[in-house]
N, C-alpha and C positions, 0 to 999 in steps of 0.2 A: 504494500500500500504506500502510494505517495505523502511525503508532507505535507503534501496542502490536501492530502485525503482526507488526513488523520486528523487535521485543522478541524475540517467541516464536518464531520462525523460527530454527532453529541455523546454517542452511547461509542465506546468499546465493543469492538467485534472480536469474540469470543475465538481462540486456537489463534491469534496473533500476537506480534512480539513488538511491544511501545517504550518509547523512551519518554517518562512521563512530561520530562522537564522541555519538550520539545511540542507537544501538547499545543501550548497555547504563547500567544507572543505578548511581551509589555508593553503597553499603549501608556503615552504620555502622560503623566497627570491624574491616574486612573487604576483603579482593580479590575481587573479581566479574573471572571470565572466560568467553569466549568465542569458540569456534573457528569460523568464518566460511567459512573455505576449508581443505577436506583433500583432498591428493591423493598420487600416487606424489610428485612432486616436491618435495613440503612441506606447512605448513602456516601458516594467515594465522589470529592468533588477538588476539582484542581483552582488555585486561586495564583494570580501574575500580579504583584506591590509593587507599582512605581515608588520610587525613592518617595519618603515623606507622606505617602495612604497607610489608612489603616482602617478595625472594624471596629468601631465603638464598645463601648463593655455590654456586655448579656450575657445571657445566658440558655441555656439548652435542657429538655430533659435526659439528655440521652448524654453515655459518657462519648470522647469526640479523641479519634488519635490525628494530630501533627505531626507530618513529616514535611522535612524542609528539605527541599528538591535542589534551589538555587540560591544563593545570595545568605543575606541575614535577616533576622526579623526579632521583633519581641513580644512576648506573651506575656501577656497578669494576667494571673490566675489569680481569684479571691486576693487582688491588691498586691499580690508577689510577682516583682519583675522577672521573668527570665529570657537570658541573653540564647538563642537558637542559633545557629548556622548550618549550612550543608552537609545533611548525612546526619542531621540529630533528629529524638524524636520526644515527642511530647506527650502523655497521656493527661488528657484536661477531665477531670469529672465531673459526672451529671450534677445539674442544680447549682454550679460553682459560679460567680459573674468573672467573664474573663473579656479580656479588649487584645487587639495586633495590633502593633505598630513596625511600621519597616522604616526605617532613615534610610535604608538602601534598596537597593529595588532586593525582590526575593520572590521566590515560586515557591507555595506549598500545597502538599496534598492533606486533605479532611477526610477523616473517615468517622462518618456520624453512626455509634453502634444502638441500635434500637433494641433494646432487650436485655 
């Protein structure tokens, strides 16, 4: 499958082989995302932080795994900062108020576990 398949494509096609961080591209000034996998049990969604974006604090009922694909970013979790970079990962728990912030641009993947 081409790159600019794999672009337009919303969902993952099943017995293929992705390179997540290639996914989706960083638009100026802006968050780019992308939901990759939805199902009863969750969902796998890919997020692109221009330097300086982020997602306000809230919260979920559902616990939520962070993987950082590209760049650096920061996470509060219930008001504790932590510093992420590529190749770390994050377990955020259910019910918890947590906010991103990226000063750098950075790509992560969400995996929202429902259950």
């Amino acid at each position: 499958m081409s790159e600019e398949n794999k672009k337009d494509s919303a969902r993952l096609t099943p017995s293929q082989s992705y390179r997540l961080d290639t996914l989706l591209d960083y638009v100026s000034g802006s968050i780019v995302s992308r939901t990759i996998v939805q199902s009863k049990a969750g969902t796998i969604t890919l997020f692109a932080f221009d330097a300086g974006q982020g997602l306000s604090e809230h919260s979920a009922p559902y616990d939520a795994l962070v993987q950082v694909l590209d760049g650096e970013t920061e996470l509060i979790i219930g008001s504790v900062p932590i510093m992420t970079k590529a190749g770390e990962t994050v377990l955020m728990p259910a019910n918890v108020p947590h906010a991103v912030k990226s000063e750098k641009r950075s790509k992560i993947l969400l995996t929202m576990i429902r259950g």
